[in-house]
N, C-alpha and C positions, 0 to 999 in steps of 0.2 A: 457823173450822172446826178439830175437832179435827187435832195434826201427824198422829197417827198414819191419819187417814183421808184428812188431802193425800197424804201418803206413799203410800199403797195406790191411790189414786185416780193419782199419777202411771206408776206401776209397771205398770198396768194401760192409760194409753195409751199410754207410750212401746214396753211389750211387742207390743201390737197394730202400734203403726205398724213397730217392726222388724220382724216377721214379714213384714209387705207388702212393705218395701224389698227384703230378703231375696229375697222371692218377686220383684221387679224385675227383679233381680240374676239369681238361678237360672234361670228360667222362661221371663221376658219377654225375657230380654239386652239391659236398656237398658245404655244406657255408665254412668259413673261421673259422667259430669256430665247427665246427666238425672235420675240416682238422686239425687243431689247438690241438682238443682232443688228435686226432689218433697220431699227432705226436710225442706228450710225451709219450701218451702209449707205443709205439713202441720204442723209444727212451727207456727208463726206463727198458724195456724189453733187450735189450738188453747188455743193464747196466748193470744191474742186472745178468748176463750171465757170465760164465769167457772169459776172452777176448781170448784166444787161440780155444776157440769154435766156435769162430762168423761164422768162413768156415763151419763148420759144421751145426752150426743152420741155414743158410741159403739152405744147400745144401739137409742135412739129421735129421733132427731135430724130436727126438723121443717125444711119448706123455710122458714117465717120463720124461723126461726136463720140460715140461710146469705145469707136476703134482708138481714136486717141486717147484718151481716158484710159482703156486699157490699156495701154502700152504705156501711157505714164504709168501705170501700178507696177507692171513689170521693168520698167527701165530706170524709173527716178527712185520710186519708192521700195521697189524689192522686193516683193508681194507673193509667194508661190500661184501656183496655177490653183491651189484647192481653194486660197483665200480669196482669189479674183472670179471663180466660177463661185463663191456663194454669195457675191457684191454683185455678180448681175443675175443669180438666181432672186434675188432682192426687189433688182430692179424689173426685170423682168414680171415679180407677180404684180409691183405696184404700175407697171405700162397695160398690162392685162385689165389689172380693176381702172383704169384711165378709160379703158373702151368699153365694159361695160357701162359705165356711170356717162358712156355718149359724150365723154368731153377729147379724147381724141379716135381717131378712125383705124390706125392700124400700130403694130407694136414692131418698134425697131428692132429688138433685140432677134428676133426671129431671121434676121441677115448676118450674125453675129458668128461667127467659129470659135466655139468657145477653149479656151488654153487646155492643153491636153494633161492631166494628170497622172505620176506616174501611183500605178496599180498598189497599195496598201494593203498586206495579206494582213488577217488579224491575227493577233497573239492569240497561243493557248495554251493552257498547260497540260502536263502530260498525264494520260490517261489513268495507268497502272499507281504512281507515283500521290495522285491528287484520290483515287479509292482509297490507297493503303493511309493515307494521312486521315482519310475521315472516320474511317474503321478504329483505327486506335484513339483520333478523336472522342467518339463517342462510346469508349469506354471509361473514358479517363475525363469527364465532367465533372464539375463540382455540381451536386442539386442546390442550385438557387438560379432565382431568373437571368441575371449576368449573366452566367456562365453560361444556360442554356439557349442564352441568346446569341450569344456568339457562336455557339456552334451553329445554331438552324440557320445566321444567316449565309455565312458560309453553304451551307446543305440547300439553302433553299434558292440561293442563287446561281449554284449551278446544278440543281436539280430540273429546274423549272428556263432559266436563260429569262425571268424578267430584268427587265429597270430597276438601276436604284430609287429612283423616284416609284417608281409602281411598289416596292415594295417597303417603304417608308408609309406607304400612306394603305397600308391594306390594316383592317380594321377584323375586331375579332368574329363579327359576321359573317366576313367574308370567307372565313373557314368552313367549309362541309367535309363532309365523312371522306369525300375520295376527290376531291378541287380547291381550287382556291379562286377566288374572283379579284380580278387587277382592271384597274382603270390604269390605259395607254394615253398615247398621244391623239391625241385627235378627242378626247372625252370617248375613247373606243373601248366598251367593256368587253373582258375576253375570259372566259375560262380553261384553266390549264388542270391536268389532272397532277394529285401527288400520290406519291408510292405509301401503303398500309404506314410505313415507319417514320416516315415525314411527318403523317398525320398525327400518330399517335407519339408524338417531338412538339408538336406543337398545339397540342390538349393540353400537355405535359406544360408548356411556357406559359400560356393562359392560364392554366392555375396556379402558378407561382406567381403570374404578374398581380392578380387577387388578392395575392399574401402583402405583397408590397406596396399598392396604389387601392385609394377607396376606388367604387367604380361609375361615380357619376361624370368621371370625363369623358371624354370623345373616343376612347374605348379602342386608339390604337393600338396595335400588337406588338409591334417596336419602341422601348423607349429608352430614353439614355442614360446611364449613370445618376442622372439627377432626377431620375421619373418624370422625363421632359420627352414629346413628341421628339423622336428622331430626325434629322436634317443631314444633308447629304455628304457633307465632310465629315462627322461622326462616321459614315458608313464607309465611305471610303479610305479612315485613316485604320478602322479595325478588320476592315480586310486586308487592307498592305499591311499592316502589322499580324495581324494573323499568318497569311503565308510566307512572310518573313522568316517570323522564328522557326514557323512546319520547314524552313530549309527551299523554298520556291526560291529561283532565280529569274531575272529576268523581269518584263513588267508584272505588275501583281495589282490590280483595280478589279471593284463589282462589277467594268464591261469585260476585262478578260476571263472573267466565271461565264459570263454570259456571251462568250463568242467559245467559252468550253465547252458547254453545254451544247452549244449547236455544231461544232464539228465533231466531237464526239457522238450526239447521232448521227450523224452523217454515216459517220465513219463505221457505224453499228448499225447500217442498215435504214435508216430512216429516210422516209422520202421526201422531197425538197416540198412540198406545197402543206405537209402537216408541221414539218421546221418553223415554213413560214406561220401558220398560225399560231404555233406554242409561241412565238418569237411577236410576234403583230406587227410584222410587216405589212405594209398598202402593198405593195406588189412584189411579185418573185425576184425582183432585178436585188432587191438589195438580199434578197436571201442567197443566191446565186454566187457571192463570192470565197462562200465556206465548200463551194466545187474546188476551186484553185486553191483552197488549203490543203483540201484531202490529196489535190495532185501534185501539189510540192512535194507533199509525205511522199506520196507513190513513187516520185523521181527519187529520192532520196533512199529508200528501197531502193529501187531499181539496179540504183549505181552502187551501192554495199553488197548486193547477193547477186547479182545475173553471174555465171561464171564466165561469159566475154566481155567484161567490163573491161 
């Protein structure tokens, strides 16, 4: 192929796909690391592609094109089915924004059967087990912000079932008498309630953070060892370290607090559509799979006490 029509041919997809990212970025407010996903996806995808196509996969691009393509991910490259349905949920939003922007008419991927995934029950830890360790926890504090900080984040993440990122970046405002306010995904602000002792745990860390930090910075609630804004591998290595030493087996991260938190209401009675809020979820579907937690448990019952087992 002529250089100068690879030249024009790549100008014209890398153009298109910034614009989508862009439009991610502005419109959609994904974070930076889902922008970051889509752009290798997409990138790869077209790599992957012969280059004298790219006119065409932008303009006309059939579902055998993406059929093959998928079956390379799965046959050459080894790809599970989670990793290949989020390379054409990918591609899919940027064929979407191609028909809106009127540069092509319909979206292939909508002929597509997408690889079947097998079902992912989420970890959690155990009920009685993760009370009794907090209970002794917060007798056995040192009074200073460290310390207190480690306990409430443990407490406040599975109290509440936020984001480590939502709770990195909650700010001391964001505290009232009986909530807390979290900005989600989407720039989606939500309010979740905290119990009298939560609160009055984390009066308690705001005036030790006082004692430590002046207060004309950005006035975070969490910060680190070095009186530095929190960041998410901090958070994640002193909750696996935390349940570590409390004797937790099994995985130990700030999302298995927050898939504890929500099967544990579940399982106490709570109903799936206030789950979904305290949690900010866009729709019940992704709420919906802490049902097939509670009925693992139930089977597992079932088969230790029925007496015709």
């Amino acid at each position: 192929m002529d250089f100068i029509l690879k030249f024009t041919l790549l100008s014209y997809i890398w153009a298109m796909l910034d614009m989508y990212l862009k439009y991610l970025v502005s419109e959609k407010r994904y974070s930076p690391k889902t922008v970051s996903a889509y752009r290798s996806d997409l990138y790869n995808f077209f790599v992957d592609m012969n280059l004298s196509e790219y006119e065409e996969i932008i303009n006309n691009t059939t579902p055998s094109q993406i059929r093959s393509w998928v079956l390379k991910l799965m046959d050459e490259d080894h790809q599970s089915p989670r990793t290949i349905n989020r390379k054409l949920s990918a591609l899919n939003g940027f064929f979407k924004y191609m028909i809106r922007e009127r540069i092509i008419d319909s979206n292939p991927i909508n002929k597509i059967l997408t690889p079947k995934e097998k079902k992912r029950l989420p970890v959690f830890l155990e009920e009685k087990q993760l009370n009794n360790y907090l209970d002794i926890k917060k007798d056995n504090t040192d009074d200073n912000y460290f310390s207190i900080r480690n306990q409430i984040i443990i407490e406040l993440l599975y109290a509440t079932g936020i984001r480590r990122d939502e709770l990195i970046n909650i700010k001391i405002n964001d505290i009232s008498t009986d909530y807390i306010k979290v900005m989600g995904k989407g720039k989606k602000e939500r309010l979740i309630p905290l119990t009298y002792n939560l609160v009055t745990l984390l009066q308690k860390l705001i005036k030790k953070r006082k004692e430590i930090i002046a207060e004309n910075d950005d006035e975070y609630v969490f910060l680190t060892d070095k009186r530095k804004k929190m960041y998410p591998n901090f958070v994640y290595r002193l909750v696996k370290g935390t349940l570590t030493t409390a004797g937790f087996t099994g995985k130990k991260s700030p999302h298995v607090l927050r898939h504890t938190f929500a099967t544990h209401m579940l399982n106490n009675g709570a109903d799936l559509n206030s789950i979904k809020t305290v949690l900010g979820h866009s729709s019940l579907a992704a709420t919906q799979i802490y049902t097939h937690t509670t009925f693992e448990d139930l089977k597992q019952i079932h088969k230790k006490t029925h007496p015709r087992k």
